[in-house]
C-alpha positions, 0 to 999 in steps of 0.5 A, spaced: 616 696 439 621 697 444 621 701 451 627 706 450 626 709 457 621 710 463 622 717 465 619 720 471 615 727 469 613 732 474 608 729 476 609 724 481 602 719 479 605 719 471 611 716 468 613 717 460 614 710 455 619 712 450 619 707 445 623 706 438 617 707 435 612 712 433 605 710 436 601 716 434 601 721 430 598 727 433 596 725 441 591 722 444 589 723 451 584 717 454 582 718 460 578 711 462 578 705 459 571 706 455 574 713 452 579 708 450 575 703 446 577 701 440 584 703 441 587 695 442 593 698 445 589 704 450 585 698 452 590 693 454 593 698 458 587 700 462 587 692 464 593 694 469 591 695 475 593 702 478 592 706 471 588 711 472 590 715 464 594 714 457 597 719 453 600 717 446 604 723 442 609 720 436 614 716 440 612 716 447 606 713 451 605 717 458 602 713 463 598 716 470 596 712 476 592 712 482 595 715 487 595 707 491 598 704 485 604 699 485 609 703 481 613 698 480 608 692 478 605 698 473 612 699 470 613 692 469 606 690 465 606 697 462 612 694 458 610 688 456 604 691 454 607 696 450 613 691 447 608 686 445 604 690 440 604 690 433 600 695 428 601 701 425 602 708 429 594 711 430 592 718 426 591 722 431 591 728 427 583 732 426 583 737 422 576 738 425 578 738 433 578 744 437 575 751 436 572 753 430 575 759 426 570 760 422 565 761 428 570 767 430 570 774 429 576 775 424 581 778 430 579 773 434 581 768 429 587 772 428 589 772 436 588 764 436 592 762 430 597 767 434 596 764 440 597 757 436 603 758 433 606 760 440 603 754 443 607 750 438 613 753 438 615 755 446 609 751 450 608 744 446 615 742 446 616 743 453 610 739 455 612 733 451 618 733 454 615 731 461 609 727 458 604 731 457 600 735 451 595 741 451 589 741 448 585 749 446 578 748 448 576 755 444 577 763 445 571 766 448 573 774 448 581 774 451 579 768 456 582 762 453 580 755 454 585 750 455 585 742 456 592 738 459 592 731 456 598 726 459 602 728 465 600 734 465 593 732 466 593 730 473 599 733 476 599 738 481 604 744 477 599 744 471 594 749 474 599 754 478 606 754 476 604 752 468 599 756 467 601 761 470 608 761 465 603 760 459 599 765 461 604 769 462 606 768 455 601 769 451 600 776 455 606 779 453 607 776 446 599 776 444 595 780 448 596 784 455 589 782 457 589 774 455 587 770 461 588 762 461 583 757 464 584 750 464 577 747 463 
């Protein structure tokens, strides 16, 4: 596996590991080495010092640090991490994550399959490209509940401006009394 790039993400504390490889299919979100356990490649990062979270989403790994970190020296061991791995790309992907449709009414269901599909389409694209993801927590009457994964996670922006602007969305696409909450 190869590091195309290191890219810089809105947040300051976060940094994105494009590689020629796809690591994940899906994402995953580890947000300490313990969640990690189990993913040879979470772990060995988690070992430098500084990582504070790890995201992986197909060809790039987003890496977040404490604020004191050595950016540099963390750059540094998180490529030669990540060029000295080998194995097959994870399976992320869990069709029994997330909300449950069936225990929705059926224009609830109807509302979150809609707002899913905007999601992917407008929301996901965009956070990605910035090394983050989105995860849907579930549906509780018009209030949403959402999970930032990756750079999104810990990055000041997520909670003003990004949910605002995905709030906004899903107001005038979805329902004018939707609200968005970050859980």
């Amino acid at each position: 596996m190869k590091v195309v790039s290191i890219q810089p993400t809105p947040n300051p504390n976060a940094f994105k590991f494009v590689l020629d490889t796809v690591v994940c299919h899906g994402t995953k979100n580890y947000g300490t080495a313990d969640e990690a356990e189990g993913h040879d490649l979470a772990v060995q990062i988690f070992k430098i010092d500084g990582v504070e979270r790890v995201f992986f989403c197909d060809a790039f790994v987003t890496v977040s640090m404490t604020p004191d970190a050595d950016w540099r020296a963390v750059h540094e061991a998180t490529t030669r991490v990540l060029e000295a791995a080998e194995g097959e790309a994870i399976d992320a992907r869990d069709p029994n994550s997330g909300p449950k449709l069936d225990d929705l009414s059926e224009d609830a269901a109807k509302m979150l399959e809609q707002i899913n599909v905007l999601l992917d389409d407008r929301v996901r694209p965009a956070l990605a490209g910035d090394g983050g993801g989105l995860e849907v927590l579930g549906l509780d009457g018009k209030t949403l509940h959402i999970r930032y994964e990756g750079a999104c996670g810990t990055c000041p922006s997520s909670v003003t401006g990004t949910l605002m602007a995905i709030e906004n969305l899903l107001q005038s696409e979805v329902d004018d009394e939707l609200s968005v909450v970050p859980g």
